[in-house]
C-alpha positions in Angstrom: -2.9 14.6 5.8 -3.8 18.3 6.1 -6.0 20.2 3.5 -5.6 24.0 2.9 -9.1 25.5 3.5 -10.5 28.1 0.3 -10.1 31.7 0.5 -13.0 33.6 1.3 -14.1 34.1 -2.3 -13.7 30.9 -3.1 -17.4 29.6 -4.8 -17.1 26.0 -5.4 -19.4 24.0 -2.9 -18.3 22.9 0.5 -18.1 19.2 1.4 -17.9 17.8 4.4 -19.1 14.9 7.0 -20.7 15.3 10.6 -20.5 12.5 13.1 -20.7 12.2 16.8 -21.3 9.4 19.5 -18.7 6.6 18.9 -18.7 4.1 21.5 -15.9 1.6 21.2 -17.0 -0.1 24.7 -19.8 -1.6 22.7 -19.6 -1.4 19.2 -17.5 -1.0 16.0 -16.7 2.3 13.9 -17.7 0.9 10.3 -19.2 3.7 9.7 -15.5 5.8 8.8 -14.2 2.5 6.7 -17.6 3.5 4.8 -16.7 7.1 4.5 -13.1 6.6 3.4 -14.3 3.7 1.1 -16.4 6.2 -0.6 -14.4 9.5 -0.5 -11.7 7.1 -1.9 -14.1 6.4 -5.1 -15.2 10.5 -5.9 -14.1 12.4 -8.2 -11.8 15.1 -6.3 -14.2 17.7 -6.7 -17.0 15.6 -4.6 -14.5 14.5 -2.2 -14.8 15.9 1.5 -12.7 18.7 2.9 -13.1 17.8 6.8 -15.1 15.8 9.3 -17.0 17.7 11.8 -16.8 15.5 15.0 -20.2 17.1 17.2 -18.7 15.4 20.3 -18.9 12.2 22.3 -15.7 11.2 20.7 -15.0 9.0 23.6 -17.1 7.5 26.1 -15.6 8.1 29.7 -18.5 5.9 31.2 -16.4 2.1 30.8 -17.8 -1.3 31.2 -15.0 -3.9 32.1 -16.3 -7.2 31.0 -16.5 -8.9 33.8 -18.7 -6.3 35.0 -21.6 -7.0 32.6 -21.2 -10.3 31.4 -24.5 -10.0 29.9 -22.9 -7.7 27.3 -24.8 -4.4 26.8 -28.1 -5.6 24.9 -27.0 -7.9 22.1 -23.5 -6.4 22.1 -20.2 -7.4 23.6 -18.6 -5.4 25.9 -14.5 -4.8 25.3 -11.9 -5.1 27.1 -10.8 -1.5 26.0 -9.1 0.3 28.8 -8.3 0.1 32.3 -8.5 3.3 34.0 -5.1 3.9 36.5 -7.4 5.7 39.0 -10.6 6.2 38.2 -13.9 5.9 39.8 -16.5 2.9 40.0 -20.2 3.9 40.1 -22.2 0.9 40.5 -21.7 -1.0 37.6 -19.0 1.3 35.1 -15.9 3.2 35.9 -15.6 6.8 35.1 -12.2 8.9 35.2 -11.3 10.3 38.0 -7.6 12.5 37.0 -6.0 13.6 33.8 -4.1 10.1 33.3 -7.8 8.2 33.1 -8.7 11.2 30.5 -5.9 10.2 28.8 -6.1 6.5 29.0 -9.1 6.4 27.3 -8.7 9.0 24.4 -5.7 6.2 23.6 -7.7 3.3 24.2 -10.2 4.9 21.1 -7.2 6.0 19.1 -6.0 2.6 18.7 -9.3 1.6 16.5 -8.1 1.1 12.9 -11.0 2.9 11.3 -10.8 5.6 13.1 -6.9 6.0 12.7 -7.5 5.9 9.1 -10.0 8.2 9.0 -8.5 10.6 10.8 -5.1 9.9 8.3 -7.4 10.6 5.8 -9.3 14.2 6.8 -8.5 17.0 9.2 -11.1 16.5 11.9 -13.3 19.4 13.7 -13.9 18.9 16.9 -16.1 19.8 19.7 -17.0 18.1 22.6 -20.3 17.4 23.8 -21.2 15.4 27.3 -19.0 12.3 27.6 -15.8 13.8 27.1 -16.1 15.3 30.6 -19.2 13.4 31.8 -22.5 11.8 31.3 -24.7 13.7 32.8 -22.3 16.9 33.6 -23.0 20.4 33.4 -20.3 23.5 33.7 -18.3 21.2 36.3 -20.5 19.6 38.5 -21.1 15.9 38.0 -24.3 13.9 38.5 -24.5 10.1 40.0 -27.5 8.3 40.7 -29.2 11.1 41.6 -26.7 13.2 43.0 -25.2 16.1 41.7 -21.4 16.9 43.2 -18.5 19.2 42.3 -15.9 18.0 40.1 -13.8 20.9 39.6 -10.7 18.8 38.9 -11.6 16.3 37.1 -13.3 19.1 34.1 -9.9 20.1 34.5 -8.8 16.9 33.4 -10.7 16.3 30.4 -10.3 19.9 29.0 -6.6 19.7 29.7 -6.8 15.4 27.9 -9.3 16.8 24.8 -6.4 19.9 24.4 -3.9 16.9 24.0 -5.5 14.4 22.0 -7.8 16.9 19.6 -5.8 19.0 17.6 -8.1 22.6 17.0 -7.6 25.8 17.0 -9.7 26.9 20.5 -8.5 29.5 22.8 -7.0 29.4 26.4 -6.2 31.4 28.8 -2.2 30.8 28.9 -1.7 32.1 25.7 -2.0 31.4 22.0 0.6 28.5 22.4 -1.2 24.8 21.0 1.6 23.5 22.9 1.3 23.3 26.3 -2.1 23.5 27.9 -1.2 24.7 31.2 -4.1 23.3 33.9 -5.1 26.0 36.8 -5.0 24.6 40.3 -8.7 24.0 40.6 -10.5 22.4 44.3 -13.8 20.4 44.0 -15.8 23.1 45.8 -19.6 23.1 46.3 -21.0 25.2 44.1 -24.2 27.6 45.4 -24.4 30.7 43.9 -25.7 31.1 40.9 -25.8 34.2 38.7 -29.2 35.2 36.6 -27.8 33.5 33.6 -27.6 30.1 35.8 -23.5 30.1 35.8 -22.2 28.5 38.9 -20.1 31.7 40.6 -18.0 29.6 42.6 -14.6 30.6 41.8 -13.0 26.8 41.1 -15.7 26.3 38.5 -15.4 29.6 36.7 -11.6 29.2 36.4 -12.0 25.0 35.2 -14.8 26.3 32.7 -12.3 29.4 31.8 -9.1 26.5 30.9 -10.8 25.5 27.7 -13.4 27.9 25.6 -14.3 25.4 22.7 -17.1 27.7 20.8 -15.4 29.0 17.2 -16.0 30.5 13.6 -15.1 28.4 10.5 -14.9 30.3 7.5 -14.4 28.2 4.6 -15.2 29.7 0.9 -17.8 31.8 0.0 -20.2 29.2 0.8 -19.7 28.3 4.3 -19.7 29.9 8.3 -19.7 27.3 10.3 -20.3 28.3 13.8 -19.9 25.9 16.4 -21.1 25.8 20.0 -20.5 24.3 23.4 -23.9 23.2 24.9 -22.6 21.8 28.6 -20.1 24.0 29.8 -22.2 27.4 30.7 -25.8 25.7 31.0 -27.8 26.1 33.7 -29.4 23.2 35.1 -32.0 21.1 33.2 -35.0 21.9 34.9 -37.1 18.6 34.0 -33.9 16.6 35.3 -34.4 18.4 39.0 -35.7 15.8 41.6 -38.6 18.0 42.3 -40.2 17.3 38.5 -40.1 13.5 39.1 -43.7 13.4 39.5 -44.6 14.8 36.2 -43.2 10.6 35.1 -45.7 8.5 35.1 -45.1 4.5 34.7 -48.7 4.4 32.5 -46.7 6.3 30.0 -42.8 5.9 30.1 -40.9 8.2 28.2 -43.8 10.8 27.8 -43.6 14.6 29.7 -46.7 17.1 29.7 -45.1 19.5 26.7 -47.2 22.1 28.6 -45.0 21.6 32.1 -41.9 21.7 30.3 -42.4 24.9 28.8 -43.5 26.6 32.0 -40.6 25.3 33.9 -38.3 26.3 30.9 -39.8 29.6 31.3 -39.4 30.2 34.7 -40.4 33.5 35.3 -40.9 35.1 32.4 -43.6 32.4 31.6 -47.2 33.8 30.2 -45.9 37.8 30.3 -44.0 37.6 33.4 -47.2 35.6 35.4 -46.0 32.3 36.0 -48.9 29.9 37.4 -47.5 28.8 41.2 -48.3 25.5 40.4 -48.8 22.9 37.6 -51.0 20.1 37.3 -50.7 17.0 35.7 -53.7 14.8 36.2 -54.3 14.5 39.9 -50.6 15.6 40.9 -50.3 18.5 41.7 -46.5 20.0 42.0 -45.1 23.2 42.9 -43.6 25.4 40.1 -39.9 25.3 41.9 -38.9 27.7 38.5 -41.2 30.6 38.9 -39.0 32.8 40.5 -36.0 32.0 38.1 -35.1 32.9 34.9 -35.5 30.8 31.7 -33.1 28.0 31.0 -30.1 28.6 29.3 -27.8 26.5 26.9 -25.7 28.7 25.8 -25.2 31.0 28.9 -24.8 34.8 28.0 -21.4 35.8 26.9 -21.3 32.4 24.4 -25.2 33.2 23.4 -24.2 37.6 22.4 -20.8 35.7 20.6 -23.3 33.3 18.3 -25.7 36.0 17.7 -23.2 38.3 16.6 -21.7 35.7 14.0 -25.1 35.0 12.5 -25.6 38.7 12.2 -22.0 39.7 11.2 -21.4 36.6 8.4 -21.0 37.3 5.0 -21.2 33.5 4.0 -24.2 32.1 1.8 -25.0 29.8 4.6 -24.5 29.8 8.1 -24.7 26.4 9.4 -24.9 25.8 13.6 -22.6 23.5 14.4 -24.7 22.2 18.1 -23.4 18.8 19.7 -26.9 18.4 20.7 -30.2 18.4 18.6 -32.8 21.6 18.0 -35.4 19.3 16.5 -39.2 19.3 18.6 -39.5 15.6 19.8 -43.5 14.9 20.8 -46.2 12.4 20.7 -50.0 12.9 21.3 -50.4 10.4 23.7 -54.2 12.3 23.6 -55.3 10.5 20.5 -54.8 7.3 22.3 -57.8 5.3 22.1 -59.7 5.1 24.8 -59.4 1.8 26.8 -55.4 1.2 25.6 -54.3 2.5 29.2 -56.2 5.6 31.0 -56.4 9.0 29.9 -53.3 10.7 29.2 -53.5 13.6 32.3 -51.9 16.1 30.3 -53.3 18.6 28.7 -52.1 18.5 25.0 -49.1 16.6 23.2 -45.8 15.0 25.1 -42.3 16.0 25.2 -39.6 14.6 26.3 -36.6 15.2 28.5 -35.0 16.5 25.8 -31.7 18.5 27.7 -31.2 20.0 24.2 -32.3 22.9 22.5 -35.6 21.4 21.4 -37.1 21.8 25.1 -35.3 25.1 25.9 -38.2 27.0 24.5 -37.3 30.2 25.0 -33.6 31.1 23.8 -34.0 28.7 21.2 -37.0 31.1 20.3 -35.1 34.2 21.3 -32.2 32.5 18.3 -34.8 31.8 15.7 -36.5 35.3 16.4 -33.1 37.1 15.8 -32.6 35.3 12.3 -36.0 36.5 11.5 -35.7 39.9 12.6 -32.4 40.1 10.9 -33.6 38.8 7.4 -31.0 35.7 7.8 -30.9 33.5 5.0 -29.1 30.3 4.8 -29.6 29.6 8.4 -28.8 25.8 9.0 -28.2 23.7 12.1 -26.0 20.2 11.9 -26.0 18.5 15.1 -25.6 14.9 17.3 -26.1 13.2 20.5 -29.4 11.9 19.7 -28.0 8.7 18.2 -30.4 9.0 15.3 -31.0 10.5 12.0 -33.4 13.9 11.8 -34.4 16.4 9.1 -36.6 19.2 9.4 -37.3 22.6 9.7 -36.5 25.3 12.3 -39.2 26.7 13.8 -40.2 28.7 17.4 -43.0 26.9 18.0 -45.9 24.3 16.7 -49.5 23.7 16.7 -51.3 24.7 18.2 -48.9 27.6 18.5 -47.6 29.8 15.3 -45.3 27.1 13.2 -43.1 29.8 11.2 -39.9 28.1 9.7 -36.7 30.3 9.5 -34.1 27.6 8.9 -33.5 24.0 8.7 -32.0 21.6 10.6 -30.0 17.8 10.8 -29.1 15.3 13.3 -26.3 12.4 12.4 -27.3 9.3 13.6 -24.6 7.6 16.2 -21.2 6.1 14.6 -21.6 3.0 17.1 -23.5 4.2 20.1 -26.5 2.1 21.0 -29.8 4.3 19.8 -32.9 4.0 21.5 -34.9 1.6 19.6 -32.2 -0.8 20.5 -32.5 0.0 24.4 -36.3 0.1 24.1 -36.6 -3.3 21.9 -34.6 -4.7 25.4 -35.9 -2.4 28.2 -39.4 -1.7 27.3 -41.8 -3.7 29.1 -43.3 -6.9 27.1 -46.6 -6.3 29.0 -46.5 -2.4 28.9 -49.8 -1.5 27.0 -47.9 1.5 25.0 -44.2 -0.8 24.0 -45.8 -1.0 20.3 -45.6 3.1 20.0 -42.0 2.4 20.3 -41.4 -0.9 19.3 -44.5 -2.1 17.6 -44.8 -5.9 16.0 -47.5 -6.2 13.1 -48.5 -9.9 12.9 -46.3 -10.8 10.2 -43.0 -9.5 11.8 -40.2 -11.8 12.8 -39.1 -8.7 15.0 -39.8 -5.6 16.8 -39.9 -2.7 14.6 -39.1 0.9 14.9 -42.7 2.4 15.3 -41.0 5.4 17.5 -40.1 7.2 14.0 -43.6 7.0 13.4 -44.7 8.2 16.5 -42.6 11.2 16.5 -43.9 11.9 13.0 -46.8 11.1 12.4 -48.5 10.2 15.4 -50.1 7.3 17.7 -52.8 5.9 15.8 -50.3 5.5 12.9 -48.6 3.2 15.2 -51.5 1.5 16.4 -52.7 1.1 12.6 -49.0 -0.6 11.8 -49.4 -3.0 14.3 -52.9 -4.2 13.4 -52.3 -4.3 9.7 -48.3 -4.0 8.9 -49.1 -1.4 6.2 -46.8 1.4 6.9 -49.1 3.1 4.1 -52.0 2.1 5.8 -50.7 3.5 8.8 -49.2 7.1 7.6 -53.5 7.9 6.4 -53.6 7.9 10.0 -51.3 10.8 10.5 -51.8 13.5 12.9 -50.8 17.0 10.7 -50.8 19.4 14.1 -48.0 17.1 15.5 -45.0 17.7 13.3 -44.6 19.6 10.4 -41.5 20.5 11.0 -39.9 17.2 10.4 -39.4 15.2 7.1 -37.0 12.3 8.6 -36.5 10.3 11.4 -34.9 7.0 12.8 -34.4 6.5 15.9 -32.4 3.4 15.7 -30.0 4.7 12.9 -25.9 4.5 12.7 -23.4 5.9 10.3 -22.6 9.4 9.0 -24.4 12.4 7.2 -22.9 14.4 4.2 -23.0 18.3 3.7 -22.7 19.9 0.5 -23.1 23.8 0.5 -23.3 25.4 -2.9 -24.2 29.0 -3.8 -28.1 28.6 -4.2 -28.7 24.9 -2.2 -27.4 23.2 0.6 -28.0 19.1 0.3 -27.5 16.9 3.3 -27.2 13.2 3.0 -27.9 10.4 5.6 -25.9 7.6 5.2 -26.6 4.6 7.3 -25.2 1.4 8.2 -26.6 -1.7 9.9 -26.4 -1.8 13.6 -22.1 -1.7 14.0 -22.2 -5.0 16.7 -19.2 -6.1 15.8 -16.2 -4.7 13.0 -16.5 -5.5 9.4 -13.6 -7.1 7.4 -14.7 -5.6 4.0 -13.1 -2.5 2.6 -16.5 -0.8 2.2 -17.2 -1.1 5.7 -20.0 -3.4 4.8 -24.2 -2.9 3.8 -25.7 -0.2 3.3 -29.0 -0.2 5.1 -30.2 3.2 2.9 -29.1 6.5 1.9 -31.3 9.4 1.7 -30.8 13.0 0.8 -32.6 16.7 1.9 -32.1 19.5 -0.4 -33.0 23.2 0.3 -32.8 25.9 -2.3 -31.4 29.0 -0.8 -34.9 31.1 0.3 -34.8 35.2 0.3 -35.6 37.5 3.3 -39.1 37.0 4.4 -39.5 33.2 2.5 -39.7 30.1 4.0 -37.5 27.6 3.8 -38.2 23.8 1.8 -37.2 20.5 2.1 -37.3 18.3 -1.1 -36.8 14.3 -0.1 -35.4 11.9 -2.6 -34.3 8.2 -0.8 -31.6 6.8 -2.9 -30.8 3.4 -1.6 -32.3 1.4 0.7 -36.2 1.3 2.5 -36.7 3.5 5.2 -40.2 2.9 5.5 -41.1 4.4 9.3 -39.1 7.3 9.3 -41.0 9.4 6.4 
């Protein structure tokens, strides 16, 4: 069905659900037989008006079942599509034309859940990485370390998203949603670069031109919804560049010196224009290959002047980012280890990590928040995916030690069926490895590993290290580090399902609402268990306040991720 959206003056709060990362290689979409089961049980006035899909609606990466017969940790792999052409990169297939592209947004389409769901609600769309490629950027594709052009085959998924996701998103051809009209694109190496980091090679600026996906929402009085594309005019991720491989360390897997990230972020414009020429972390020693560049960007410049001049320009109470990927700091102070655990940590303060989101592009996600603050914008919020877990917090520049002003605040959706990474760490993570209980700690009375990341991220390591000695999660939160995060009042890194937006004329409420791990499809009409249901309300702040978060868990026991 099709819903009218309300006029501009129209003052009765905005509903609606955001979702990304559905993976139906490995797992099942109960978390949309949950949504209709409960939209189907509201009063009209609480019902939703749309779904906003923040991308990874498919998952071109494929695993045929006979290559993994293992399964994907304790998951099943299906037998979900076979790709006509297509591409096989050591163990999984990737598309390779627009009939692959095509193959696969079928092969997802023919999930019940889904096909009710998207009966039920007119879906927004934008798509975030997987639609074109893992780990793609503008139109280059990278493999096992390699990065090559792929021209075409962006081509192909633009022209295969055009077809299968019906939006309203401009192309070059005309205003016509019916034909999408491919340019004749080559898979040219790209070398040139322009100052904003945009590839200049002609084949990539016209397969990045076939498709713009960035958009304005309007919807009541309540509502802007402003929605960005986050792969297509990046420049490269500087921490993913092989010449920052030695700022990894196997003593401490996962962890990055925040400090190196933010001078490589930087590039040039790092501490007033004085960029060090090298940075140091422990006794390595690496050039800084970015000081001589300028800062990373996300957005790229023509999208970036676009979203600024929406947030400045909108009339609507709140303004609410719509990113596919997540603005939220992620860092541990692997400092406050004790000492003996594992040797010092080399870096100089907390660690980041490889984020390839907005929370590690320092600088224009500074130069965004700075702008809302110099504007007086109120209402600023950011919903966003890709992170495969559930985040609430507040948006700020920067944190301890640095100035931690809030002008916003900000969501992530946990993953409709994508595997999160407590799941891969409770496989992938060393037994032995000194630090596997920061991630997936084990107090003496647990039957399992359990998800001590959220409380690293939150609160800190000697919260973790104070679970796993006495399996008191209050116990363990007196331990808590304040400099580390105050921006954050939720996380779980391990959770599925769907979050809830409601957007009235003095508070905006977001709900998480989260499902057991989706392994296989259930038969009830609800979708099955709830594993809890929480909710963050802000009341609308004035020019010059700061923004609050009030918590109140509904259902369920989240006990590490507060």
């Amino acid at each position: 069905r099709t819903l009218t959206d309300p006029v501009d003056t129209d003052t009765r709060t905005v509903q609606f659900a955001f979702v990304s990362c559905q993976n139906a290689n490995d797992g099942a979409q109960n978390a949309y037989r949950r949504m209709i089961f409960e939209d189907e049980h509201a009063s009209e006035k609480d019902q939703l008006g749309f779904v906003l899909h923040l991308g990874d609606f498919i998952y071109e990466i494929v695993w045929y079942p006979e290559d993994r017969p293992q399964g994907m940790y304790d998951r099943q792999i299906r037998d979900i599509v076979r790709y006509p052409h297509g591409e096989k990169i050591d163990d999984f297939h990737v598309p390779t034309v627009v009939d692959d592209y095509r193959a696969i947004y079928r092969a997802y389409l023919h999930d019940p859940d889904l096909q009710d769901a998207r009966a039920r609600w007119p879906f927004v769309n934008m798509w975030d990485n997987h639609e074109f490629s893992w780990l793609g950027w503008q139109s280059l594709q990278k493999f096992d370390g390699v990065t090559r052009p792929a021209q075409t085959r962006k081509v192909a998924a633009n022209q295969a998203f055009f077809e299968y996701q019906p939006a309203r998103i401009f192309k070059p051809g005309g205003p016509s949603l019916e034909r999408f009209d491919p340019p004749h694109v080559t898979d040219a190496p790209i070398t040139n670069f322009d100052d904003h980091g945009l590839g200049q090679e002609p084949n990539n600026l016209a397969a990045l031109a076939s498709l713009r996906g960035y958009r304005a929402i309007r919807w009541g009085s309540n509502m802007e919804l402003i929605i960005t594309d986050q792969r297509s005019y990046r420049s490269q991720e500087p921490v993913d560049r092989n010449e920052a491989k030695p700022l990894f360390s196997k003593q401490f897997p996962q962890f990055v010196p925040e400090e190196a990230m933010q001078i490589l972020d930087a590039g040039r414009t790092y501490n007033g224009g004085k960029p060090p020429g090298s940075i140091r972390f422990g006794e390595v020693e690496i050039a800084n290959f970015q000081k001589d560049q300028p800062p990373q960007t996300i957005l790229g410049a023509e999208q970036k002047a676009w979203f600024l001049e929406r947030l400045h320009t909108s009339k609507a109470t709140w303004k609410i980012w719509g990113n596919t990927t997540a603005t939220l700091d992620m860092r541990a102070d692997p400092q406050n280890l004790p000492q003996g655990l594992t040797v010092p940590w080399p870096g100089s303060g907390y660690a980041g990590f490889n984020g390839q989101d907005h929370s590690t592009a320092y600088v224009e996600r500074g130069e965004i928040y700075d702008f809302v603050a110099a504007h007086g914008i109120t209402g600023f919020a950011t919903v966003a995916g890709d992170r495969h877990s559930f985040w609430a917090g507040l948006a700020s520049k920067g944190l301890p030690p640095r100035t931690f002003s809030p002008v916003g605040i900000a969501f992530v959706t946990g993953s409709i069926s994508a595997p999160g990474m407590v799941e891969a760490f409770e496989h992938g993570f060393p037994q032995g490895h000194p630090l596997r209980q920061l991630f997936v700690g084990q107090a003496p009375g647990d039957q399992r590993p359990q998800p001590t990341m959220n409380m690293l991220l939150l609160h800190g390591v000697k919260s973790c290290l104070e679970y796993v000695k006495s399996g008191d999660c209050d116990k363990a939160r007196a331990h808590s580090n304040p400099g580390l995060s105050p921006h954050l009042s939720f996380v779980d890194m391990g959770g599925h399902g769907y979050s809830v937006v409601r957007a009235g004329s003095d508070a905006l409420e977001t709900e998480f609402v989260c499902i057991p791990r989706p392994v296989e499809r259930s038969a009830s009409e609800d979708g099955g268990p709830l594993a809890y249901r929480v909710k963050h309300r802000a009341k609308l702040w004035g020019k010059g306040q700061t923004p609050k978060l009030q918590q109140h868990i509904v259902e369920g026991n989240p006990r590490f991720s507060i």
